[in-house]
BALOBA-1460 file (C-alpha; in Angstrom, 3 decimals):
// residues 238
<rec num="1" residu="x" x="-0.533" y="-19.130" z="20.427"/>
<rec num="2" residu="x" x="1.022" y="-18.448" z="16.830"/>
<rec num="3" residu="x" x="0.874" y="-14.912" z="17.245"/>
<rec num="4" residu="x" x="2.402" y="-15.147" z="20.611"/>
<rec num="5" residu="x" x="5.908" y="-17.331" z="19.398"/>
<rec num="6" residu="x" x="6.314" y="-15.005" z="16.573"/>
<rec num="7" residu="x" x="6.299" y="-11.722" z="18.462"/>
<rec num="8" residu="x" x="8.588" y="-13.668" z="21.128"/>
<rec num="9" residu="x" x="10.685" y="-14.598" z="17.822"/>
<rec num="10" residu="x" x="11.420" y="-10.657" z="16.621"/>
<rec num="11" residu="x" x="14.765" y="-9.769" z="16.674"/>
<rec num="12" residu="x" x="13.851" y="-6.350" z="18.674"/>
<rec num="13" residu="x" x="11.911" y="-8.320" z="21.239"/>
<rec num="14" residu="x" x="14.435" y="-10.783" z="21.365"/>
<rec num="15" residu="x" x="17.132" y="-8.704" z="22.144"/>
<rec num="16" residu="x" x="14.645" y="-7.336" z="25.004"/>
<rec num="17" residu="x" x="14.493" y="-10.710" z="26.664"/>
<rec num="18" residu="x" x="18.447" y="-11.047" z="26.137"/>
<rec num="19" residu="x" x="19.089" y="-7.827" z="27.810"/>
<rec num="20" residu="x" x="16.395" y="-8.268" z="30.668"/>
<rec num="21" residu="x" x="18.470" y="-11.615" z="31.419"/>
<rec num="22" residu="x" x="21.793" y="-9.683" z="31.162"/>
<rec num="23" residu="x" x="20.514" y="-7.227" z="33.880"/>
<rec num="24" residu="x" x="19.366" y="-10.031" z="36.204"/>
<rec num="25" residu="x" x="22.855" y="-12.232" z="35.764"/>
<rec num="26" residu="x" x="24.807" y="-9.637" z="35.969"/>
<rec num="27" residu="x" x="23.185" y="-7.238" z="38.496"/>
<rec num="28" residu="x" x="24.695" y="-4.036" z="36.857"/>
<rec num="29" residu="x" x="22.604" y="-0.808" z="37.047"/>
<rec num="30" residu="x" x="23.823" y="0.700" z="33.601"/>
<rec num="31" residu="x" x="22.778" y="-3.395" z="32.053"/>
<rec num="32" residu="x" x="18.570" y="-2.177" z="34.257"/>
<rec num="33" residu="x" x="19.063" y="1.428" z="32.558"/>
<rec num="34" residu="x" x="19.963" y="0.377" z="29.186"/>
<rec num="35" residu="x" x="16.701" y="-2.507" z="29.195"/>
<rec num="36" residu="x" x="14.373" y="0.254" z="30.390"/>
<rec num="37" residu="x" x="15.070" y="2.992" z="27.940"/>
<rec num="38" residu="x" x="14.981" y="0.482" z="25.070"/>
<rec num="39" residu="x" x="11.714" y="-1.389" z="26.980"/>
<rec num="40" residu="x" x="9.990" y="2.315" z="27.259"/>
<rec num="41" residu="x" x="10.741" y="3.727" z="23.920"/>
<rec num="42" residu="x" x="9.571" y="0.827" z="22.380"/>
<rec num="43" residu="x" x="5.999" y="-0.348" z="24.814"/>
<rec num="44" residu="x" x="2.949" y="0.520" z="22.239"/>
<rec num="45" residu="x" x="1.307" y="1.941" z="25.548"/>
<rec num="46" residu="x" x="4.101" y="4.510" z="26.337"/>
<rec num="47" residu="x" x="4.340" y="5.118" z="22.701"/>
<rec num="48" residu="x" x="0.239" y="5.855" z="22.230"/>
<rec num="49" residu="x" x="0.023" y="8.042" z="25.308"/>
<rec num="50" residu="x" x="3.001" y="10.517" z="24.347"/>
<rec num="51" residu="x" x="1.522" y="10.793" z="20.527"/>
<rec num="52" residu="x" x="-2.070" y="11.456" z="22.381"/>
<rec num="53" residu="x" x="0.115" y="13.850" z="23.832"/>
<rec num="54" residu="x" x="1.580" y="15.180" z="20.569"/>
<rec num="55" residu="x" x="-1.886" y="15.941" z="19.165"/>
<rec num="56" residu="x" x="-3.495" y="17.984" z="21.741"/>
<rec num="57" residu="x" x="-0.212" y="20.330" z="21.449"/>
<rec num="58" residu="x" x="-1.545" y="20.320" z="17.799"/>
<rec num="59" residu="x" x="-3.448" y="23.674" z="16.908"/>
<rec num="60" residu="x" x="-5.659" y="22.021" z="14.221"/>
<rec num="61" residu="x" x="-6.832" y="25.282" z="12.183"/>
<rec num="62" residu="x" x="-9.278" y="25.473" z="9.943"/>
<rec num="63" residu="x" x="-9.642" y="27.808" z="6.663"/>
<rec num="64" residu="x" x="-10.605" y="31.368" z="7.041"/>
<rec num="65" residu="x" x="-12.611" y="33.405" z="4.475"/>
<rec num="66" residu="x" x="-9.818" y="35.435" z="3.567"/>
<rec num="67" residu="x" x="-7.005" y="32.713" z="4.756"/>
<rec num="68" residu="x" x="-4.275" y="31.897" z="1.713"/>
<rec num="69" residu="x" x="-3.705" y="28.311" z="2.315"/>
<rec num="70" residu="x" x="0.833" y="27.751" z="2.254"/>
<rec num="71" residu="x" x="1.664" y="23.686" z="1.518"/>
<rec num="72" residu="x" x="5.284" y="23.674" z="2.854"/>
<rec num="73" residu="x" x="7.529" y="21.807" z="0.422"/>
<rec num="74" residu="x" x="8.676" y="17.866" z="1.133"/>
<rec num="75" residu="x" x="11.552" y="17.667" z="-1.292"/>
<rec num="76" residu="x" x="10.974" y="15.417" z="-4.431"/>
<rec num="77" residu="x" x="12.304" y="15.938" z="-8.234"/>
<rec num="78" residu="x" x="11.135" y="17.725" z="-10.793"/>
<rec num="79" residu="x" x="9.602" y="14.867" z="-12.497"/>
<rec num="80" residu="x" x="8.253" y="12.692" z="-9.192"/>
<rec num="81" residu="x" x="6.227" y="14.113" z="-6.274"/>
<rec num="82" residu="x" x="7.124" y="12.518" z="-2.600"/>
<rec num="83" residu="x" x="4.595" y="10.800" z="-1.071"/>
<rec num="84" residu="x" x="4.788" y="13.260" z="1.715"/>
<rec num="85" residu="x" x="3.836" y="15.698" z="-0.271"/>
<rec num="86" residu="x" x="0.995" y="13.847" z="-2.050"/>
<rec num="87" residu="x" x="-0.474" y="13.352" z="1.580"/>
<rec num="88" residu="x" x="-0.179" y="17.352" z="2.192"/>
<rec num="89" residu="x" x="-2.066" y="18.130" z="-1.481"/>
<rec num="90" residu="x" x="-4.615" y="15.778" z="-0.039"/>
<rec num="91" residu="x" x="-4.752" y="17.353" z="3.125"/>
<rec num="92" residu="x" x="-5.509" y="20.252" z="1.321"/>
<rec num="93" residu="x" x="-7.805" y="19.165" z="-0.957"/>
<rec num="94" residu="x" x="-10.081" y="18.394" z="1.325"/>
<rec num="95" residu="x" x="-9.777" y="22.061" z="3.342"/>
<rec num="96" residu="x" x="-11.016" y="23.374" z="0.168"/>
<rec num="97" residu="x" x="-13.542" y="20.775" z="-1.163"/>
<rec num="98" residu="x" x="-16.378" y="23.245" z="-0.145"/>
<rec num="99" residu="x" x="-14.862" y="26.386" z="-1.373"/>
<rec num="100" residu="x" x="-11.939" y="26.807" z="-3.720"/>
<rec num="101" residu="x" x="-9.119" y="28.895" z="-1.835"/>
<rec num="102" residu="x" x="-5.672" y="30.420" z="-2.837"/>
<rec num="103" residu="x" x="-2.934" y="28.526" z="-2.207"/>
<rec num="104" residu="x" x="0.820" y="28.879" z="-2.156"/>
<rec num="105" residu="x" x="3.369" y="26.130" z="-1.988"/>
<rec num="106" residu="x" x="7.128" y="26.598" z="-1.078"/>
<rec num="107" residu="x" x="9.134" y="23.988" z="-2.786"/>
<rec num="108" residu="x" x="11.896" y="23.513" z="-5.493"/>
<rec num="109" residu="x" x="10.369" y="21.787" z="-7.746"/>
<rec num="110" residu="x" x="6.257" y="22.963" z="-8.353"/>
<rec num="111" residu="x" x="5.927" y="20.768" z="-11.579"/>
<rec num="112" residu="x" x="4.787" y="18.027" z="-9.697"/>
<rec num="113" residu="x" x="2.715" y="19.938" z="-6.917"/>
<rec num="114" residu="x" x="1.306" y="21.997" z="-9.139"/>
<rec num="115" residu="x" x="0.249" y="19.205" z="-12.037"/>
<rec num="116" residu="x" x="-0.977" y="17.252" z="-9.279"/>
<rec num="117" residu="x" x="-3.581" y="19.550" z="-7.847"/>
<rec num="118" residu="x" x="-4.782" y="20.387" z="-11.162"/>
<rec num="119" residu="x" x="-5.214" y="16.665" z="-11.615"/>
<rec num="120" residu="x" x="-7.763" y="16.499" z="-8.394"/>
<rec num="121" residu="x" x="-9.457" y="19.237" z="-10.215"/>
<rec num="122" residu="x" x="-8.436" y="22.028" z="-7.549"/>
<rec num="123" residu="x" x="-10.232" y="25.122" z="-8.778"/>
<rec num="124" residu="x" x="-8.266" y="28.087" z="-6.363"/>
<rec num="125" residu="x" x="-5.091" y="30.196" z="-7.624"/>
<rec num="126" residu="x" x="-2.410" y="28.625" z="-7.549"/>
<rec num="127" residu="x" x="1.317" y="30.167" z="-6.815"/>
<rec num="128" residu="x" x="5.028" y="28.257" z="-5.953"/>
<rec num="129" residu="x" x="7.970" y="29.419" z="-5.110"/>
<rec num="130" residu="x" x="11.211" y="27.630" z="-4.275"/>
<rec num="131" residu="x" x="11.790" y="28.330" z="-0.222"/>
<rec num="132" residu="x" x="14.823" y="27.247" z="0.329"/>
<rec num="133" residu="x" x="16.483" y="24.009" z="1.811"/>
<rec num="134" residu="x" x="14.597" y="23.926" z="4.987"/>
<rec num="135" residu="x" x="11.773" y="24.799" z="6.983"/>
<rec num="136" residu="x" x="13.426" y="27.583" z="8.504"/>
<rec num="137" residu="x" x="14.652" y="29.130" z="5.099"/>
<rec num="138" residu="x" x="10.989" y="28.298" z="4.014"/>
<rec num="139" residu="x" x="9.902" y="30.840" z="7.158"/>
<rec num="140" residu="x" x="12.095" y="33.846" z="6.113"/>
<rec num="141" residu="x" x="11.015" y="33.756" z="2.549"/>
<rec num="142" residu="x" x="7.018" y="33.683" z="4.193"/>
<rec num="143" residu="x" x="7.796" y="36.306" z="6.046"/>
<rec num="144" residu="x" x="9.111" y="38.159" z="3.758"/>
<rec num="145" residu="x" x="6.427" y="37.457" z="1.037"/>
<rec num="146" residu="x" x="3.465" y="38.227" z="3.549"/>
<rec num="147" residu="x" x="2.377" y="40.965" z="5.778"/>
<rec num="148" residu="x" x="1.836" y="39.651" z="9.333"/>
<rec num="149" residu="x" x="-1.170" y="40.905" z="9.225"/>
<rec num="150" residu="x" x="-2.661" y="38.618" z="6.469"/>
<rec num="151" residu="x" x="-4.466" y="35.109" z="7.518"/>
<rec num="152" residu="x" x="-2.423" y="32.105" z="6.550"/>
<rec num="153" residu="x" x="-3.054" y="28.754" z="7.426"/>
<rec num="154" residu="x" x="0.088" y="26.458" z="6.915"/>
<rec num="155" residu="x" x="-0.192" y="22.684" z="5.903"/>
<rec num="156" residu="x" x="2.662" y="20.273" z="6.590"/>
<rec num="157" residu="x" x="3.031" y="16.650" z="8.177"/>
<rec num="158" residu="x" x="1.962" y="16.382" z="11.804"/>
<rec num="159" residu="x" x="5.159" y="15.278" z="13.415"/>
<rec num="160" residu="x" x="6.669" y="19.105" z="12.182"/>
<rec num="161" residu="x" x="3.759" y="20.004" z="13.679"/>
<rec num="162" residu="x" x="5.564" y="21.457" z="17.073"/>
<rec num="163" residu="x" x="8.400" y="23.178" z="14.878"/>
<rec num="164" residu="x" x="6.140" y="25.085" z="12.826"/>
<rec num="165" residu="x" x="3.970" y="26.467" z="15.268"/>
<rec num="166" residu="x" x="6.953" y="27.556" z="17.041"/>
<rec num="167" residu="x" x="8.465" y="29.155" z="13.801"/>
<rec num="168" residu="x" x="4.799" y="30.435" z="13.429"/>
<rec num="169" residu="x" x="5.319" y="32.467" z="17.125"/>
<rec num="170" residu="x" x="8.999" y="32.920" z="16.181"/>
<rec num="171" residu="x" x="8.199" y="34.686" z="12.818"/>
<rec num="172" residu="x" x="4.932" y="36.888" z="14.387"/>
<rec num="173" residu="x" x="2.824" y="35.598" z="11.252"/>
<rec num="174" residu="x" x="-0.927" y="35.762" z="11.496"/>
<rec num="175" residu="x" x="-1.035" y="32.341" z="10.741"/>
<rec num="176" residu="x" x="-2.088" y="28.555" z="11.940"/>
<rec num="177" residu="x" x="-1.605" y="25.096" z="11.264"/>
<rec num="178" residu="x" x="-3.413" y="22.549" z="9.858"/>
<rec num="179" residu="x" x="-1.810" y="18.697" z="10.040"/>
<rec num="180" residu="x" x="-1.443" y="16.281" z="7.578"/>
<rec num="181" residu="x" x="-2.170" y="13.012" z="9.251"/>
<rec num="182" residu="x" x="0.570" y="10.732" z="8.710"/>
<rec num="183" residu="x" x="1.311" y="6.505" z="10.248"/>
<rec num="184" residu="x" x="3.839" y="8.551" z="12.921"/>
<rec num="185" residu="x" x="1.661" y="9.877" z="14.865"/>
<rec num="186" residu="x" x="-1.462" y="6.891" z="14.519"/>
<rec num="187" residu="x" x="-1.745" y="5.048" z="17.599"/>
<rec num="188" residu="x" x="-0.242" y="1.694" z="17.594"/>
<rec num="189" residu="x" x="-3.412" y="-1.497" z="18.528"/>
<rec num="190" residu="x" x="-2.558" y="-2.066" z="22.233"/>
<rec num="191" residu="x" x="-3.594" y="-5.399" z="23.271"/>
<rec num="192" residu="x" x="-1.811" y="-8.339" z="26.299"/>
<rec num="193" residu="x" x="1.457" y="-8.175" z="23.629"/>
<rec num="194" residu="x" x="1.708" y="-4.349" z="24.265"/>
<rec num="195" residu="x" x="3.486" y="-5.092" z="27.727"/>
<rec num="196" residu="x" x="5.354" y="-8.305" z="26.970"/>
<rec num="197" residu="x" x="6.806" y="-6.742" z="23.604"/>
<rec num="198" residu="x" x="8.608" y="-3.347" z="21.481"/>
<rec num="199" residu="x" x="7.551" y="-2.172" z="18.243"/>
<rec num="200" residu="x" x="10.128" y="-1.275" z="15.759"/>
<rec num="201" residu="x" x="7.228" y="1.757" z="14.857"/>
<rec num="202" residu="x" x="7.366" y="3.380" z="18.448"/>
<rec num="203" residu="x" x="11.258" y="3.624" z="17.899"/>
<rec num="204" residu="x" x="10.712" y="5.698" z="14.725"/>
<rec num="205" residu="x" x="8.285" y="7.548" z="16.695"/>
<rec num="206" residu="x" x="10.569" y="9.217" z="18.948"/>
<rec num="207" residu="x" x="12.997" y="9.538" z="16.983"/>
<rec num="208" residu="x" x="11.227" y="11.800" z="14.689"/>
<rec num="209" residu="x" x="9.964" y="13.812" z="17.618"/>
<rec num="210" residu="x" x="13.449" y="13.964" z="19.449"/>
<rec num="211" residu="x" x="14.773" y="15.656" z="15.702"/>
<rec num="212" residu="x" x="12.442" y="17.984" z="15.423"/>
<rec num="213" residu="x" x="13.158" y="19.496" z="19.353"/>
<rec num="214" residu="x" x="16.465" y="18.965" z="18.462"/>
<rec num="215" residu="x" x="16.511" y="20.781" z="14.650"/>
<rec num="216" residu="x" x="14.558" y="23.379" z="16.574"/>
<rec num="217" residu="x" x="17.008" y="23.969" z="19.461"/>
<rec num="218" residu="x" x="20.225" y="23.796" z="17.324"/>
<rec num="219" residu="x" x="18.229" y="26.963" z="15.086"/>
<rec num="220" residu="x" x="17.574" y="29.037" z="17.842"/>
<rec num="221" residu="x" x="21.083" y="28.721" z="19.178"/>
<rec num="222" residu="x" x="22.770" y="29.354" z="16.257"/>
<rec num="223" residu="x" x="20.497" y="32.172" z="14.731"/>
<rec num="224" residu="x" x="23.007" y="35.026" z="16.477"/>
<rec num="225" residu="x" x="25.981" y="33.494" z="14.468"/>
<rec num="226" residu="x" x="24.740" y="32.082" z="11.256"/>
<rec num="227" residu="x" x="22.375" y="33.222" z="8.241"/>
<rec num="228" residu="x" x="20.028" y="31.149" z="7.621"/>
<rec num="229" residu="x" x="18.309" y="32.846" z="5.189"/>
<rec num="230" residu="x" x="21.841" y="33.087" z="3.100"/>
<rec num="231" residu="x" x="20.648" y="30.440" z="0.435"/>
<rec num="232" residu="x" x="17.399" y="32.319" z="-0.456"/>
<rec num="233" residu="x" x="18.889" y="35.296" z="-0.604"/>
<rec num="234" residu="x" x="20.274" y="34.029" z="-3.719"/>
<rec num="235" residu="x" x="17.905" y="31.818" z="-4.866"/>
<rec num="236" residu="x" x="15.826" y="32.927" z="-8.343"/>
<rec num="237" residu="x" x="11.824" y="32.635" z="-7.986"/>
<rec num="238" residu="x" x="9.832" y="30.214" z="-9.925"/>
């Protein structure tokens, strides 16, 4: 009964109830529209079924023989590693805990990347580069780097995991994708609240999946008018 009063007593499903009420007193269809977007983007069931979804889009490859293993860059510093990153090394790690494999990681700043795998003990060749700002940049300089003929298998976080296969089609690269599991895309426990309340983690959900269709669609619209390879045209190699 605990539980119950202090999921009632969230300010998100509080503002659910206060709407709902709205919509009934005031018997305006934009008040019914506005409580069932909020009430569907934020039900743990509506949530779980489009990240089920999400996965089985997901072409989980595996290493090849012959496959060079690319860790797209998350940002960070040169002295401090993103934890995003830290969960794509371990992604990694684990591709290769049977047999050490090249690897080559587009990022800024490799310090950290690169101390960090020889930390775990990673055994494979190691090579970094800086990519450019953004995934897309990260594609051109890939392309350029790698015949399209030659096995790669590309690591990033799951919820790119759309975008870069895309870029992967885009690009005509010989390549596939292996995701790094992250909390985005981990289904949410489901139980009698799952109707009766929103989670704040569903909202986060969609709203990294609506930016990457969105980042995707604003690239392939304005590819005709705009370089987006200008910044690593100029940029030196590490």
């Amino acid at each position: 009964m605990t539980d119950f009063i202090q999921l009632l007593l969230y300010p998100h499903n509080l503002f659910l109830y206060a709407l709902l009420l709205a919509a009934i007193c005031y018997r305006k269809k934009g008040l019914w529209l506005l409580w069932l977007l909020f009430y569907l983007l934020g039900n743990s069931f509506v949530a779980n079924q489009a990240r089920d979804w999400q996965l089985q889009l997901l072409q989980n490859g595996q290493p090849k023989p012959d496959s060079t293993l690319v860790v797209l860059g998350c940002g960070g510093s040169p002295e401090q590693l993103p934890a995003c990153a830290r969960n794509r090394l371990d992604h990694l790690l684990q591709l290769t805990a049977a047999e050490p494999m090249p690897v080559v990681i587009t990022t800024r700043h490799c310090g950290p990347y690169l101390d960090y795998l020889q930390q775990q003990g990673f055994a494979g060749a190691m090579d970094c580069f800086d990519g450019g700002a953004n995934t897309y940049q990260e594609f051109y300089q890939l392309s350029a780097r790698f015949h399209q003929q030659q096995p790669l298998l590309l690591i990033s976080s799951d919820h790119h995991g759309w975008r870069v296969q895309r870029l992967i089609a885009l690009h005509q690269l010989s390549a596939e994708f292996s995701a790094a599991s992250t909390s985005s895309y981990r289904p949410l426990p489901c139980r009698w609240q799952c109707w009766l309340t929103v989670n704040l983690s569903n909202y986060d959900f969609f709203a990294k999946l609506s930016g990457e269709w969105f980042s995707y669609a604003s690239y392939r619209v304005s590819r005709g008018w705009y370089s987006w390879q200008q910044d690593t045209e100029k940029a030196p190699e590490q």
